[in-house]
N, C-alpha and C positions, 0 to 999 in steps of 0.2 A: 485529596492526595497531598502528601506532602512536600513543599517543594526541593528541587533538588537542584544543584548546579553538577556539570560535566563530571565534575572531579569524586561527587559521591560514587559514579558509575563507571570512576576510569579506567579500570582494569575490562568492565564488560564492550567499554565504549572502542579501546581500544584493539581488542581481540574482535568485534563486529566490524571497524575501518579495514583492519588488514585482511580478514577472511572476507570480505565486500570485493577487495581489490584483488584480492588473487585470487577467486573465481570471475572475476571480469578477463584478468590477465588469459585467463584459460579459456576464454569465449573470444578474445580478439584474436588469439592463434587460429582459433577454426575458422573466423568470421570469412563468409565467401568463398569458402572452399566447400567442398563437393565432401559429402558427409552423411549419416545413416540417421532416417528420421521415419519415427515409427509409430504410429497410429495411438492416441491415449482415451478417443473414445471420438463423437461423432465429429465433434471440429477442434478439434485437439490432437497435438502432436508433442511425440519429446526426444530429445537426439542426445549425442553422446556426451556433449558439451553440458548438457544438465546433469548427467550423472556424475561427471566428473566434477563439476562445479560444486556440486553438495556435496558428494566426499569429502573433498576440503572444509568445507565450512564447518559439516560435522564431527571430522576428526579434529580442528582446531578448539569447539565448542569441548568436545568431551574431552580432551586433553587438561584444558583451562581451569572446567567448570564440572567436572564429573558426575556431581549430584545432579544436576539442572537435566530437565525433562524439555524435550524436541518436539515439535510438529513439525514436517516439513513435506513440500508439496509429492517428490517421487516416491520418497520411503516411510514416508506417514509418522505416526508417533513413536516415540521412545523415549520411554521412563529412565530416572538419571540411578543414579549408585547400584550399578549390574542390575538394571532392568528392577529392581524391588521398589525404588522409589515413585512418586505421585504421578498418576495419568498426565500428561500437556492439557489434557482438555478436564480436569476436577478444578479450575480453579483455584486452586493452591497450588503454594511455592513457586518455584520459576520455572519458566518455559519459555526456550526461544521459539518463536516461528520463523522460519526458512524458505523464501521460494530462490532457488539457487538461480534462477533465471526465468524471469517474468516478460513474455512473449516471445515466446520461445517460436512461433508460427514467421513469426516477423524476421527473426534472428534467421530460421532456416530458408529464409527466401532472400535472403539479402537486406532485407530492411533495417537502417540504425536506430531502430527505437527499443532497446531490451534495456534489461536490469537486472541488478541485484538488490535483494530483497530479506535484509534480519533487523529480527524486532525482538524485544523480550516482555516478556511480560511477567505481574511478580503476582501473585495471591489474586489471578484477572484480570490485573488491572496494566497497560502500556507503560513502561517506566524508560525503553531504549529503543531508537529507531536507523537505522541505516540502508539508501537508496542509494546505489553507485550505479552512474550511467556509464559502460565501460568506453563506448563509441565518442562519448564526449567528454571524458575523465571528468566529470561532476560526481560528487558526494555530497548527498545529503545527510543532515544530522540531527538529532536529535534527543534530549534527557528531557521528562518528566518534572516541567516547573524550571527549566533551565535554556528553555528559548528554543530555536531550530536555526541550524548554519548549512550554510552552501558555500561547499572548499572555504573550509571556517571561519565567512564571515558572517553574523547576525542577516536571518532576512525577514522580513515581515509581509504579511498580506496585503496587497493595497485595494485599498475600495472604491471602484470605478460608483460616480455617480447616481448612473440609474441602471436598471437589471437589463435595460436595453441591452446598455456596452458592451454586455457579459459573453467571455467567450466561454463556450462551458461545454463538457464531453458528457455524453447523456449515454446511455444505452438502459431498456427498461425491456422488462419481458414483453412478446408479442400479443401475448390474450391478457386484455381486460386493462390495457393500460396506451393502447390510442389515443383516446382521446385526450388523459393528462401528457403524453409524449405532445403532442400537436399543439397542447398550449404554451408547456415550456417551449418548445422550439416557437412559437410566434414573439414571448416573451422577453428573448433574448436576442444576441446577434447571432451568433453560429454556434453548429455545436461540430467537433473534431473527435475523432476516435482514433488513436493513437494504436492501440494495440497492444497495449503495457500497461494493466489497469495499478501497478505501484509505482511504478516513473508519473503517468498523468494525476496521479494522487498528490505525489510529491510536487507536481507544480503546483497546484496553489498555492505552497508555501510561499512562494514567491510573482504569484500573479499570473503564468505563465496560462495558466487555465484560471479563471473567476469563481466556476465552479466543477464539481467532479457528484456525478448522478452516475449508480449505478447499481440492479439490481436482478441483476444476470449472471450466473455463474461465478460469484467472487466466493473467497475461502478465505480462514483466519490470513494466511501467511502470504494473501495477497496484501493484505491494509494493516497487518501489525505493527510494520515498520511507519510508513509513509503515513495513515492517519493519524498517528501520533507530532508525525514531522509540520504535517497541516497546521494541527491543534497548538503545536504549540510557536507559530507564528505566528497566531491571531484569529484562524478559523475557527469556524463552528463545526462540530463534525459530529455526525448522530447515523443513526441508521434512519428507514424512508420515513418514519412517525416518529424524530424526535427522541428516541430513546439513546440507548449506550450506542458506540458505535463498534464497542470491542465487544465479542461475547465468546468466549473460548470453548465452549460447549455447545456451538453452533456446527451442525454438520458441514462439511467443504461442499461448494460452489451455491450455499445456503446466505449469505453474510450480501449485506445491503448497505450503500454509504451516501451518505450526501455530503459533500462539505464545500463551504463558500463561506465570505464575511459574512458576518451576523447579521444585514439586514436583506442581504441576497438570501444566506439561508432561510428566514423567515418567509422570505415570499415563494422561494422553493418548495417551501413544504406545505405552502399554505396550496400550491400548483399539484403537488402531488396528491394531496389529502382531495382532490376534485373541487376546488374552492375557486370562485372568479376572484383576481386582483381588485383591487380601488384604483382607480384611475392614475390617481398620485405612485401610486406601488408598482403601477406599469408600466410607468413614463421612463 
């Protein structure tokens, strides 16, 4: 990919910070008050504060960017120039992906760990990313080849010594995947579940998690943004074998990620693929 700095993107970068911010603005007004939250399937919920939240974000997008084709978590796809233009999921042209509010379970119970969540992506490939924690007025950021910033300063990965240290958020399907669960968790030091699989994404950018394991229920418009933000302060970030970590033609709650520094990734996957560590690799 080419490299890019902020400024190639500035126009998209900048229309993704403010619709980030003023769908947060509109989740801290509701936040803790007593609100309509309604069933989106067996452990999923979505309240009023997400539909309003993408309304914005979508009318800002198609106001901006007309052509540019949509994924987004409540109202699914939509093609850009009066609906004639390219599918979000063909791979070509651009397509943002949208989760207007990522943990939305957490947000309706009181809990401050949600987000906002736009990403773009250009002929499938990641090219813009933006996480805003509204609870904690953090912004993540991100351009393709142009580094990743947190309220815009430069952050980078850091790499704890051994995989020991590693604080890391796992979650893996329940059938057929025990016993690698069992060994990453002996591997590491703990693992946390936040409830926001694109805010705990977005920490590693900055260490806050070591690594991010997950293969349960994620969608494009969960890891659009935030694996990009990973990636480009020094993670490695693939799906559970190593391969792309973006695939835009992935069905929703289909999409698997692993990201950690490049020598943690490597023994993650070496954990996942059913493989025992080297002694040295476990220490």
């Amino acid at each position: 990919m080419p490299r890019r700095s902020p400024s190639d993107l500035a126009p998209e970068l900048a229309l993704a910070t403010a619709a980030a911010r003023g769908a947060g603005a509109i989740q801290l007004a509701r936040f803790g008050r007593r609100m309509r939250v309604h069933p989106k399937g067996p452990r999923d919920v979505v309240t009023e504060a997400d539909h309003a939240s993408e309304a914005l974000i979508l009318d800002a997008i198609r106001q901006a960017f007309p052509d540019d084709a949509i994924l987004a978590e409540e109202s699914g796809g939509h093609r850009g120039r009066g609906g004639q233009g390219p599918d979000p999921t063909a791979g070509s042209g651009r397509a943002w992906l949208v989760d207007p509010l990522d943990g939305t379970i957490n947000y309706a119970n009181g809990l401050p760990f949600f987000c906002v969540s736009i990403g773009l992506a250009i002929d499938g490939e990641a090219v813009l990313g933006v996480v805003y924690d509204p609870a904690r007025d953090e912004l993540y950021e991100a351009v393709a080849g142009g580094g990743a910033r947190l309220d815009g300063a430069r952050i980078q990965v850091p790499v704890k010594d051994q995989l020991a240290d590693c604080l890391i958020t796992l979650a893996l399907p329940f059938r057929g995947w025990r016993r690698r669960e069992r060994a990453i968790l002996r591997a590491t030091r703990v693992n946390r579940v936040l409830g926001s699989s694109a805010l705990a994404l977005a920490y590693v950018a900055n260490g806050r998690f070591d690594g991010f394991i997950q293969a349960r229920g994620l969608s494009n418009w969960d890891v659009g943004a935030a694996g990009l933000i990973a990636a480009e302060a020094g993670a490695t970030v693939t799906d559970l074998a190593g391969g792309p970590w973006l695939d835009v033609a992935r069905p929703s709650r289909t999409v698997a990620v692993l990201a950690a520094a490049a020598p943690h990734h490597a023994a993650l996957l070496r954990l996942l693929a059913g493989e025992t560590l080297p002694a040295e690799a476990a220490a």
